[in-house]
C-alpha positions as a LaTeX table, in Angstrom:
\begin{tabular}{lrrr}
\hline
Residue & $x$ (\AA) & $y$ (\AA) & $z$ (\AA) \\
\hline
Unk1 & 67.01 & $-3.06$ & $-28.96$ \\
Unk2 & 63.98 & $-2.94$ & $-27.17$ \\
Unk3 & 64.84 & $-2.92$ & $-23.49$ \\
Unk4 & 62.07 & $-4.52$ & $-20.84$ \\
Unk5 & 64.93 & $-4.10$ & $-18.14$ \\
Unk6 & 65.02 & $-0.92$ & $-16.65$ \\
Unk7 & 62.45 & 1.01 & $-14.80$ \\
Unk8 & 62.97 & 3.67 & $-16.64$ \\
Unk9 & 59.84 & 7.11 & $-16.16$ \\
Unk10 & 58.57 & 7.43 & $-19.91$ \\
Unk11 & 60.89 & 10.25 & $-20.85$ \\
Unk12 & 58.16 & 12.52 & $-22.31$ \\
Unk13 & 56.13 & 12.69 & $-19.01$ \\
Unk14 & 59.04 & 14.75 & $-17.54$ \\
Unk15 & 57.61 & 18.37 & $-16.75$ \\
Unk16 & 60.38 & 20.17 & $-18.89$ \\
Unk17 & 58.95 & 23.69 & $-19.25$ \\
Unk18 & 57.81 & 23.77 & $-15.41$ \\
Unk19 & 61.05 & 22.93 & $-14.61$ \\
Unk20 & 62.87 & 25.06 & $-17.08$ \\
Unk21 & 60.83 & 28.18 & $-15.82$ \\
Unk22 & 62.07 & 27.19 & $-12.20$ \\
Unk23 & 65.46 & 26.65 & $-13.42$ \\
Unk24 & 65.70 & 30.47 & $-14.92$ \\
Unk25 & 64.13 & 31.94 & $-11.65$ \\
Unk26 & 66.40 & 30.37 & $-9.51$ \\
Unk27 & 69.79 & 30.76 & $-10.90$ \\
Unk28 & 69.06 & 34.20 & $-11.76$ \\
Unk29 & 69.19 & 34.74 & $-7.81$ \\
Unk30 & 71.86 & 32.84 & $-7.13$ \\
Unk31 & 70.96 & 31.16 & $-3.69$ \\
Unk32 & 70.72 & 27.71 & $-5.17$ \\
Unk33 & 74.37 & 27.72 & $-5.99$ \\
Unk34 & 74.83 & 28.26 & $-2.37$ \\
Unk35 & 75.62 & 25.24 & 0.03 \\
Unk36 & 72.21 & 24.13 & 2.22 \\
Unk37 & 71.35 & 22.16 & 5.06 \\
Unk38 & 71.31 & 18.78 & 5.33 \\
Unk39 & 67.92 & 18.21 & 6.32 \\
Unk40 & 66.89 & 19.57 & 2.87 \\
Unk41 & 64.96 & 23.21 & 2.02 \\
Unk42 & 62.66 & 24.50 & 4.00 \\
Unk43 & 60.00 & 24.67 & 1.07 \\
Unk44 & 60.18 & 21.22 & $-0.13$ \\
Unk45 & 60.36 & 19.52 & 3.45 \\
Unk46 & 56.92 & 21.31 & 3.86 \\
Unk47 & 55.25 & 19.74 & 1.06 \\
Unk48 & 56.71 & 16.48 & 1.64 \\
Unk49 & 55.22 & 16.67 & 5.33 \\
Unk50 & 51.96 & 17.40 & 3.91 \\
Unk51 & 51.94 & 14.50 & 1.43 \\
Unk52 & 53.27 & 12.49 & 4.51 \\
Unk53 & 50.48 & 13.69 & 6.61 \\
Unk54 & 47.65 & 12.23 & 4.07 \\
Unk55 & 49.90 & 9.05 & 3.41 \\
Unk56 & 50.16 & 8.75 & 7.26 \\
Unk57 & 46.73 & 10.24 & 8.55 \\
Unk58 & 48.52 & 12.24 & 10.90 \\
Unk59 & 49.89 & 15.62 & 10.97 \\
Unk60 & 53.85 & 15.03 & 9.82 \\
Unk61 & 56.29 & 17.87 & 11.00 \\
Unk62 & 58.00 & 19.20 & 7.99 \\
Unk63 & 61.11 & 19.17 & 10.80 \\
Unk64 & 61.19 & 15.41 & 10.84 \\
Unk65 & 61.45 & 14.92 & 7.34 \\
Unk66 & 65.08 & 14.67 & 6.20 \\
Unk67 & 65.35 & 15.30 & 1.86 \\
Unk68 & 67.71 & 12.61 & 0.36 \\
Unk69 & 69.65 & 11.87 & $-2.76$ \\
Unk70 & 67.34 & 10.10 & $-3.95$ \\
Unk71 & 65.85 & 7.19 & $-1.98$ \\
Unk72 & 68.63 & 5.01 & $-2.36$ \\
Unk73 & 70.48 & 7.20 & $-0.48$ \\
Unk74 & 68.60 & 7.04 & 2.50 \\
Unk75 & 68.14 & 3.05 & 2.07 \\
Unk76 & 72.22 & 3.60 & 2.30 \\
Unk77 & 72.14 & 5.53 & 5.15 \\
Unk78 & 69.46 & 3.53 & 7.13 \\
Unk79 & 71.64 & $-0.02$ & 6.33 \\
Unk80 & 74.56 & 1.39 & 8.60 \\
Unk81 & 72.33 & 2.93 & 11.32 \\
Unk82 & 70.13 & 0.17 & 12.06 \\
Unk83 & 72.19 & $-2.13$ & 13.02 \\
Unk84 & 75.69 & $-4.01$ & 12.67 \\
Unk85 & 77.49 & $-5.80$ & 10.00 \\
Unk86 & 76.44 & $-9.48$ & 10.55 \\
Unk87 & 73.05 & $-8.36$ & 12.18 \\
Unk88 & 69.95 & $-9.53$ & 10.64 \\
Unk89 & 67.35 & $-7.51$ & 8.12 \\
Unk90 & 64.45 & $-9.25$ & 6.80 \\
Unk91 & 63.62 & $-8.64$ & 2.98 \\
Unk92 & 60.72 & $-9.96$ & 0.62 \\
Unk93 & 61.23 & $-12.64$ & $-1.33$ \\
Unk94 & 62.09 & $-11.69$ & $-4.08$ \\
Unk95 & 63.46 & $-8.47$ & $-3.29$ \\
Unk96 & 64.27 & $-5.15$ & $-4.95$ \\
Unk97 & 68.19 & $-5.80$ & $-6.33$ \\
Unk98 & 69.39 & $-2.61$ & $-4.95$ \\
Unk99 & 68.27 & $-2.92$ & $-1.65$ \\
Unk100 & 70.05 & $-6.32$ & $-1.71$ \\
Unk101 & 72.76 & $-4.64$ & $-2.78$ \\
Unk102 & 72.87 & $-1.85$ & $-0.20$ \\
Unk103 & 72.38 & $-4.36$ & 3.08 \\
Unk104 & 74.93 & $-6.74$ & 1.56 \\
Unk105 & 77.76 & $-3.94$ & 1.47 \\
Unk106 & 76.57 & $-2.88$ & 4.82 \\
Unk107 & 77.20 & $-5.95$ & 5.70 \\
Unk108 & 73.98 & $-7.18$ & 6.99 \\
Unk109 & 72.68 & $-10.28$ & 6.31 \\
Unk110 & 69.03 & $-11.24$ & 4.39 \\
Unk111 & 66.38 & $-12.93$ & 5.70 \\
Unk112 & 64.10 & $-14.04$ & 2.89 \\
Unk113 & 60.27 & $-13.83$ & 3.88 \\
Unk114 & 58.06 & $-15.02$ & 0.88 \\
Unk115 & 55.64 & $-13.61$ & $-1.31$ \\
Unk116 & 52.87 & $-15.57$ & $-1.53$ \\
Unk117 & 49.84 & $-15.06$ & $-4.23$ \\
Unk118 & 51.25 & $-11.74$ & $-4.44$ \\
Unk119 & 51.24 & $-11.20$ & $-0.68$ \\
Unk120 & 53.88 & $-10.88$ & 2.15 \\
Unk121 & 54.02 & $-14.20$ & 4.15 \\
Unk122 & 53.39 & $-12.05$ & 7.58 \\
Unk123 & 52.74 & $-15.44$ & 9.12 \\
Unk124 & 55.93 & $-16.71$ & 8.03 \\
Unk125 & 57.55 & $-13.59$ & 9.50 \\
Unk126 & 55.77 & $-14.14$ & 13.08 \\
Unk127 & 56.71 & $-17.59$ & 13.16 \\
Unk128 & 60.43 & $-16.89$ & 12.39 \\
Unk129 & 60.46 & $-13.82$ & 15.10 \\
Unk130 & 59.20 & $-16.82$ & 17.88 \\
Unk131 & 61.47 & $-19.62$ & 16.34 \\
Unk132 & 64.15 & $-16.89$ & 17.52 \\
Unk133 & 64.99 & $-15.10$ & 14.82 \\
Unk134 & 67.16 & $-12.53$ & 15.59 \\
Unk135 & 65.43 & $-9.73$ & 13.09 \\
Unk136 & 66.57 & $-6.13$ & 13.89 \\
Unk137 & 64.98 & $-4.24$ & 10.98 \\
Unk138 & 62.07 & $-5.55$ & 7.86 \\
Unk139 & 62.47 & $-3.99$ & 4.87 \\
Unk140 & 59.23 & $-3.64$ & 2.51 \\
Unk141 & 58.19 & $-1.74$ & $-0.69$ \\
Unk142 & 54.74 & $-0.51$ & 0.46 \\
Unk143 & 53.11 & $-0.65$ & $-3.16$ \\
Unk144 & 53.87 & $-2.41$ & $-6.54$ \\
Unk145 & 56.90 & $-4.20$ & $-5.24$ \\
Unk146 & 60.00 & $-4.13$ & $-7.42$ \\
Unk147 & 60.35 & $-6.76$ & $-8.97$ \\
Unk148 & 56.79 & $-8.68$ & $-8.12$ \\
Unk149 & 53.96 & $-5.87$ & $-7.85$ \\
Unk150 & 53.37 & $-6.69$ & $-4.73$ \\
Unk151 & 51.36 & $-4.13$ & $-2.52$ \\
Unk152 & 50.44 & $-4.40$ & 1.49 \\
Unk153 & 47.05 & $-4.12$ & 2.42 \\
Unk154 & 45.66 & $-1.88$ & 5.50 \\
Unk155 & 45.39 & $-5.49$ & 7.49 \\
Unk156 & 48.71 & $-6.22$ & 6.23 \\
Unk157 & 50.37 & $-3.21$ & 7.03 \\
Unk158 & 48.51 & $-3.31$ & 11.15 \\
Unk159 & 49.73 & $-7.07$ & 11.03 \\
Unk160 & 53.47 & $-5.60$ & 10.74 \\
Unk161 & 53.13 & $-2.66$ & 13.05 \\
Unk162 & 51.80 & $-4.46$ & 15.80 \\
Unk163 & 54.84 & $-7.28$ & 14.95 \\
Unk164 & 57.67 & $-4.25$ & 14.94 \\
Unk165 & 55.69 & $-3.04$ & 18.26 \\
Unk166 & 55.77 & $-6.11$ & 20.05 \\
Unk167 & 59.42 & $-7.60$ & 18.99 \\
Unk168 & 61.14 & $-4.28$ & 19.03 \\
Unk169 & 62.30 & $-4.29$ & 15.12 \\
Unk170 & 62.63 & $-1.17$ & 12.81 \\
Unk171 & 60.58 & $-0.93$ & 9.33 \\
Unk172 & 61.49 & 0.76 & 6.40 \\
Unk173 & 58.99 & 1.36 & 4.36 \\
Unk174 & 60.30 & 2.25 & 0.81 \\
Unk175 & 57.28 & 3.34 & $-1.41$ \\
Unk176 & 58.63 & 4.82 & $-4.87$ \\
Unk177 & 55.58 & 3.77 & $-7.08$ \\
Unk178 & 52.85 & 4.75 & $-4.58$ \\
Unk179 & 51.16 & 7.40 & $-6.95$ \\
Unk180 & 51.40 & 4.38 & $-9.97$ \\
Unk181 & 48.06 & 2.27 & $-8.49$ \\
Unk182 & 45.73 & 1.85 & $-11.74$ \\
Unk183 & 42.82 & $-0.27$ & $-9.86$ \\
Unk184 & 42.52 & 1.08 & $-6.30$ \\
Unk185 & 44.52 & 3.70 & $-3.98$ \\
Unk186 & 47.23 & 2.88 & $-2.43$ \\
Unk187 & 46.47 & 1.88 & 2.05 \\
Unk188 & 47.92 & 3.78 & 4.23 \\
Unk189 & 51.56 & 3.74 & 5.13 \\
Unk190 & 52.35 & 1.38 & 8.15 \\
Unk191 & 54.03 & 4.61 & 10.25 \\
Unk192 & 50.60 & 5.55 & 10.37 \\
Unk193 & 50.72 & 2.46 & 12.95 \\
Unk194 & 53.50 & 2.29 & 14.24 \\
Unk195 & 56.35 & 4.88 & 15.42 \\
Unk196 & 59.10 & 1.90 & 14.50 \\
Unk197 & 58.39 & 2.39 & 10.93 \\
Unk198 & 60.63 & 4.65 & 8.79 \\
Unk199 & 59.05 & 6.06 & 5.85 \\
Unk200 & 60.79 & 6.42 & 2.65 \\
Unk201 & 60.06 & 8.23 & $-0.77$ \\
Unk202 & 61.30 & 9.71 & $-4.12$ \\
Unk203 & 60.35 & 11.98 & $-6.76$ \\
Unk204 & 61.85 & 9.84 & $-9.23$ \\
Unk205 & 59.33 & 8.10 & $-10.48$ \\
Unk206 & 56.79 & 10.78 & $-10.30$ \\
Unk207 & 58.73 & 13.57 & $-11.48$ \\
Unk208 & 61.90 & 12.78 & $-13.07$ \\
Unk209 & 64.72 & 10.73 & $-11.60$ \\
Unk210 & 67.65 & 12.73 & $-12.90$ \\
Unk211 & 67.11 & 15.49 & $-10.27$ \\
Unk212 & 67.81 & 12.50 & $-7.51$ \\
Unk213 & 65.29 & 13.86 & $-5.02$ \\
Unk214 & 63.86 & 11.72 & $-2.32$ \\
Unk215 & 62.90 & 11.89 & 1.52 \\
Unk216 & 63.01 & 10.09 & 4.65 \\
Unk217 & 60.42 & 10.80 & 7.45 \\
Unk218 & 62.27 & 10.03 & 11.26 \\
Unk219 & 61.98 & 10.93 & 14.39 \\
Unk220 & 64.22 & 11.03 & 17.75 \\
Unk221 & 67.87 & 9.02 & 17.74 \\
Unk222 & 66.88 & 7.46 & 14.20 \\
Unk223 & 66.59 & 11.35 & 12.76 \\
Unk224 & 69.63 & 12.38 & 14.41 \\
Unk225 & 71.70 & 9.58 & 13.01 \\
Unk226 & 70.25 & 9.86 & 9.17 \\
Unk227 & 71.49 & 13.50 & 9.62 \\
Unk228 & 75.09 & 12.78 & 10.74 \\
Unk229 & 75.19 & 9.87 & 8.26 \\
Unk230 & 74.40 & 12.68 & 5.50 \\
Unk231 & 76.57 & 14.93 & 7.06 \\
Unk232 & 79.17 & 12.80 & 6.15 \\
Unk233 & 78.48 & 11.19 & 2.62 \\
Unk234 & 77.23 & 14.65 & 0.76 \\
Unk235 & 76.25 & 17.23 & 3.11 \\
Unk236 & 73.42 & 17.65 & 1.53 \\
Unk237 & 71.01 & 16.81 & $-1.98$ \\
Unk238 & 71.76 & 19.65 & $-4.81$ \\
Unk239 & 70.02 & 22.85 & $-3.32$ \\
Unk240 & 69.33 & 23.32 & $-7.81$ \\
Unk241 & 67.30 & 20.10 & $-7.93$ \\
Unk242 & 65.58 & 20.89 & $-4.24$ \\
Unk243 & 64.49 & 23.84 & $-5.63$ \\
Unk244 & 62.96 & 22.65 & $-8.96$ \\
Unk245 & 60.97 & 20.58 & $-7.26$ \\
Unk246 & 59.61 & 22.71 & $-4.33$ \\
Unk247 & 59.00 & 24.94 & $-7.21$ \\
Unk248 & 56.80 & 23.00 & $-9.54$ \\
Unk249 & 54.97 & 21.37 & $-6.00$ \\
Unk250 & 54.10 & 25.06 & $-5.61$ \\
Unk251 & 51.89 & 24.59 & $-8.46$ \\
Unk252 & 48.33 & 23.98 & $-6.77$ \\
Unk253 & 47.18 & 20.65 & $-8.04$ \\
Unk254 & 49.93 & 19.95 & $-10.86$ \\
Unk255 & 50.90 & 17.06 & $-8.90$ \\
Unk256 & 47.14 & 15.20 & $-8.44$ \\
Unk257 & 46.72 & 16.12 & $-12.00$ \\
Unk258 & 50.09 & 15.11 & $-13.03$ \\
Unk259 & 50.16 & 11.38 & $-11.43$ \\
Unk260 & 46.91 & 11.06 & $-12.75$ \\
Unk261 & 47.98 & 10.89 & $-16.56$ \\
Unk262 & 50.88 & 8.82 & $-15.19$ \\
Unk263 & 47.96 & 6.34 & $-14.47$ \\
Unk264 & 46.45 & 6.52 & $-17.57$ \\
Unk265 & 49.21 & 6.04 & $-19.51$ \\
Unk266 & 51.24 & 2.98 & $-17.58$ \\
Unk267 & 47.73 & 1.39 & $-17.26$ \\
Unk268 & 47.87 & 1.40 & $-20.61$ \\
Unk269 & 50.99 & $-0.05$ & $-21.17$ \\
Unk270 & 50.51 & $-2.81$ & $-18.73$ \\
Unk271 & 47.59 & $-3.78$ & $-20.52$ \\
Unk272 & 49.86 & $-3.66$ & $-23.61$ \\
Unk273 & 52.00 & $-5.94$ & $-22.14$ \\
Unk274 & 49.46 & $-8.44$ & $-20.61$ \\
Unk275 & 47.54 & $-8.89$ & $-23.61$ \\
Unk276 & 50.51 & $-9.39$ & $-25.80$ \\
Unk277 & 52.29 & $-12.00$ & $-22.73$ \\
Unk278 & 48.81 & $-14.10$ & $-23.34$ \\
Unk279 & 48.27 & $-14.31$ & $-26.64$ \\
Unk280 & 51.98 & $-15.25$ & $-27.26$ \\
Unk281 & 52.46 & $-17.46$ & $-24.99$ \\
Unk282 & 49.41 & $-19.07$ & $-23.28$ \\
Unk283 & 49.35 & $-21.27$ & $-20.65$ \\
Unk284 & 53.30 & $-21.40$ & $-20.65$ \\
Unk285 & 53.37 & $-18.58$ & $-18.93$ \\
Unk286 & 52.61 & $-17.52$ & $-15.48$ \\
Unk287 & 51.70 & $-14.07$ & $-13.67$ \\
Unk288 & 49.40 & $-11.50$ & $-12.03$ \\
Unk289 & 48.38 & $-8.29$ & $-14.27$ \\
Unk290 & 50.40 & $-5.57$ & $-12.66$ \\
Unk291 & 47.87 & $-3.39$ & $-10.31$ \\
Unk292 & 50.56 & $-0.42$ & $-10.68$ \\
Unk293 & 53.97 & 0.58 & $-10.76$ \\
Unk294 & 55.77 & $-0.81$ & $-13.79$ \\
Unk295 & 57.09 & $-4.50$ & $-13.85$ \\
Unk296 & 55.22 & $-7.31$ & $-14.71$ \\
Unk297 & 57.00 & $-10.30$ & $-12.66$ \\
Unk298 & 56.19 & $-13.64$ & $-14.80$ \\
Unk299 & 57.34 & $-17.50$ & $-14.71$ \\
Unk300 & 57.65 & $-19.15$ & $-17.74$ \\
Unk301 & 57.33 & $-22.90$ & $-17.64$ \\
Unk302 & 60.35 & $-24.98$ & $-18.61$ \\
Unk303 & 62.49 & $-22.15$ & $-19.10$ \\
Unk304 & 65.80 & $-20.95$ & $-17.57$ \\
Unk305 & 65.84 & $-16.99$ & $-17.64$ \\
Unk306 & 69.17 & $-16.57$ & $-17.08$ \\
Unk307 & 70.39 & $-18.81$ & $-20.01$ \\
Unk308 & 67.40 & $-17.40$ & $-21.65$ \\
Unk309 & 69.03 & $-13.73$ & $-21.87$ \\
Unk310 & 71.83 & $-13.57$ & $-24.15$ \\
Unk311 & 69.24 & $-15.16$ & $-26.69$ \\
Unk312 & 67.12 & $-12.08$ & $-25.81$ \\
Unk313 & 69.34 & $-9.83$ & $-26.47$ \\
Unk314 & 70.57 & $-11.44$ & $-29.93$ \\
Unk315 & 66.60 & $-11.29$ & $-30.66$ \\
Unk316 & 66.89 & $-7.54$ & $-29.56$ \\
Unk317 & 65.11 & $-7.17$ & $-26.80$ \\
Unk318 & 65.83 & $-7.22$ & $-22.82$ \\
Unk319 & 64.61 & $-8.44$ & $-19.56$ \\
Unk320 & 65.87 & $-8.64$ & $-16.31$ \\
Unk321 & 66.19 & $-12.49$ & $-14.68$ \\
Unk322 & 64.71 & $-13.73$ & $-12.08$ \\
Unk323 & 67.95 & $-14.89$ & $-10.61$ \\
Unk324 & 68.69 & $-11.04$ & $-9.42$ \\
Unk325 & 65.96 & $-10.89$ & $-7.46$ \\
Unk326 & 67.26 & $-13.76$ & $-4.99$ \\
Unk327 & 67.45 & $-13.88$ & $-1.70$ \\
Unk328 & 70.22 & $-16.21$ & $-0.37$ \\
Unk329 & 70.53 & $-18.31$ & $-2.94$ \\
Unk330 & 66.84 & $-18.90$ & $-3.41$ \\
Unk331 & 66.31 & $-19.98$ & $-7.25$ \\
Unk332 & 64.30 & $-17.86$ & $-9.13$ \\
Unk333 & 65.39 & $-19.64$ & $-12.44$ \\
Unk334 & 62.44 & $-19.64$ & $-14.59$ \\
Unk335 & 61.12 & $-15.85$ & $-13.41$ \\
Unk336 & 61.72 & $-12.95$ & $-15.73$ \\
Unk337 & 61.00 & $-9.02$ & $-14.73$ \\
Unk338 & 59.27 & $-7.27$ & $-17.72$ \\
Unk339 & 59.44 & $-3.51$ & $-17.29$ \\
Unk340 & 56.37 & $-1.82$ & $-19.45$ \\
Unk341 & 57.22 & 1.92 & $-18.32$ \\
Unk342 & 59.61 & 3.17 & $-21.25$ \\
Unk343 & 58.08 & 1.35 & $-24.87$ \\
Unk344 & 54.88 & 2.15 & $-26.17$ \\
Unk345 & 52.28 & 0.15 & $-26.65$ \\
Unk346 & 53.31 & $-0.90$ & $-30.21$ \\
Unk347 & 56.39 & $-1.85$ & $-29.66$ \\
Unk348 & 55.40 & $-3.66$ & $-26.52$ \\
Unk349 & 53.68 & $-6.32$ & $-28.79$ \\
Unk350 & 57.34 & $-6.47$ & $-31.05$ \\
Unk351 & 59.36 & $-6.84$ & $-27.67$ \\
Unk352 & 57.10 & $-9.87$ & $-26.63$ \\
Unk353 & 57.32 & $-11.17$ & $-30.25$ \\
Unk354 & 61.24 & $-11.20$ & $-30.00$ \\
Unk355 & 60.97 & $-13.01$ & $-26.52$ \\
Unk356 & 59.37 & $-15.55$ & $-27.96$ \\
Unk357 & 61.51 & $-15.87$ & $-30.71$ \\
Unk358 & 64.49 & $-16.32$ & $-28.11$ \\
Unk359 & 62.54 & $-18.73$ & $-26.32$ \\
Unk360 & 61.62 & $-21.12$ & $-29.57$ \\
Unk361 & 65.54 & $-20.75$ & $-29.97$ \\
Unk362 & 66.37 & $-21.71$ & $-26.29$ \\
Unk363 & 63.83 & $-24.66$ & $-26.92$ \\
Unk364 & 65.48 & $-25.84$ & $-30.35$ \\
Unk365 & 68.70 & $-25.56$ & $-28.31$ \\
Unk366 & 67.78 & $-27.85$ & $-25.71$ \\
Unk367 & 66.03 & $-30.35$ & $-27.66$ \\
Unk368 & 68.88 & $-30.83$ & $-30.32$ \\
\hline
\end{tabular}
């Protein structure tokens, strides 16, 4: 099976020997085994304020950054404090499937706003906000949107500051792949605009997801909730996996050098994946070249994705539907998510060659 489904960090990128070093030092004093705070150690909360401070072009206290198990963790946490079950979040369209997931147990309810040539309708947004919708938060993924690629410009990003300013909404700004741009860096975040904005990240993609590390930036009522609300699930992320990562952050420049060959490398792959998309399948199929992160959201013409999968995976090889991605019942039927981050380049080519040989079947299927 070759699996385009997951977003799965290329296992080999992992740093396994920094960490492993880190590992020994630590346990051998014991204080890791210890319980922590909530708001996360003192070390790591420092380095996440200063990447937050160049993200944000501001100086970030390390005090109002609050370390989570993993990012999901704080989208959890965020989905009960911002407002009540039946309450109103707005989402992209199409939208990350855990998030969906996360607001819909929270009981909120999704309002779509579209993506649009690879941009968020903000116009669509305004106009909903004076038709009277009654939007208390927007969630966004800042760069390389799961599942489209999406990414919000510097005009963008002012656009929805000014928006949350003047209608009173919260933002959170979820930005996992921000270090994965292959073409140009990433703008900066929209709390550099706005004090309504929530800022979210994780070290999963960039370091290794296993450790579950990730971070919320908050200030005021908003920080003091996210801390009772952690209180309460876990007390607080595994001091161990803190640790490892404050420890191999301590390394000056490992992680500008280290996100740099994750460039290089999914760049790579994407192009992989594009060239091998094109030359199998033309004009039948329907996308943007990924400009980082690692999903390449497509639409292939005349073909139901969702149908089309258990063919895939008789063909050996997986994708993710479109379908998942919905908001409200919005048909994605013909959109697939291709996920280039785990095969290599070779087998890239042979997992576009089997999707193609599902699709001929699907075709035979529906013809006869």
């Amino acid at each position: 099976m070759l699996s385009l489904a997951g977003g799965l960090p290329e296992q080999s990128t992992f740093p396994r020997e920094l960490l492993s070093a880190a590992a020994v030092r630590r346990l051998q004093t014991g204080e890791v085994l210890q319980y922590s705070t909530t708001e996360g150690d003192e070390g790591l909360r420092q380095h996440i304020a200063d990447y937050e401070s160049q993200r944000q072009d501001r100086v970030v206290d390390p005090h109002d950054v609050i370390v989570t198990t993993g990012s999901q963790q704080a989208l959890a946490m965020l989905a009960t404090i911002i407002g009540d079950p039946g309450e109103t979040i707005a989402v992209p369209h199409p939208c990350y499937l855990g998030a969906l997931q996360t607001f819909q147990a929270a009981g909120l309810k999704a309002h779509a706003i579209n993506i649009v040539d690879g941009r968020l309708d903000v116009d669509g947004l305004e106009a909903d906000l004076r038709g009277g919708a009654p939007i208390k938060a927007l969630y966004v993924v800042a760069n390389h949107g799961n599942p489209d690629g999406s990414r919000l410009d510097d005009s963008t990003n002012r656009r929805l500051a000014a928006l949350a300013d003047a209608w009173g909404f919260w933002i959170i700004e979820d930005d996992p792949y921000r270090e994965l741009w292959f073409d140009t860096p990433p703008a900066l975040s929209i709390a550099a605009h706005t004090p309504n904005a929530i800022a979210l990240g994780s070290f999963s993609k960039s370091v290794a997801p296993g450790l579950r590390v990730g971070w919320l930036v908050a200030t005021g009522d908003a920080y003091a909730a996210v801390v009772r609300s952690k209180q309460s699930l876990d007390l607080h992320t595994s001091s161990l996996s803190q640790a490892l990562i404050a420890d191999v952050l301590d390394n000056t420049g490992w992680f500008a050098a280290h996100t740099a060959q994750l460039r290089v490398m999914y760049a790579s792959r994407r192009d992989a994946l594009v060239d091998a998309l094109m030359s199998t399948f033309g004009e039948r199929i329907r996308f943007e070249p990924p400009s980082g992160g690692m999903f390449a959201w497509a639409q292939l013409h005349d073909v139901d994705t969702d149908a089309l999968l258990p063919l895939a995976l008789g063909a050996g090889v997986c994708f993710v539907p479109g379908v998942e991605f919905a908001v409200s019942g919005s048909s994605l039927s013909n959109w697939l998510r291709l996920s280039y981050a785990t095969v290599d380049e070779e087998h890239l080519g042979e997992a576009v060659h089997r999707l193609a040989v599902a699709v001929d079947r699907q075709d035979a299927a529906t013809s006869a």
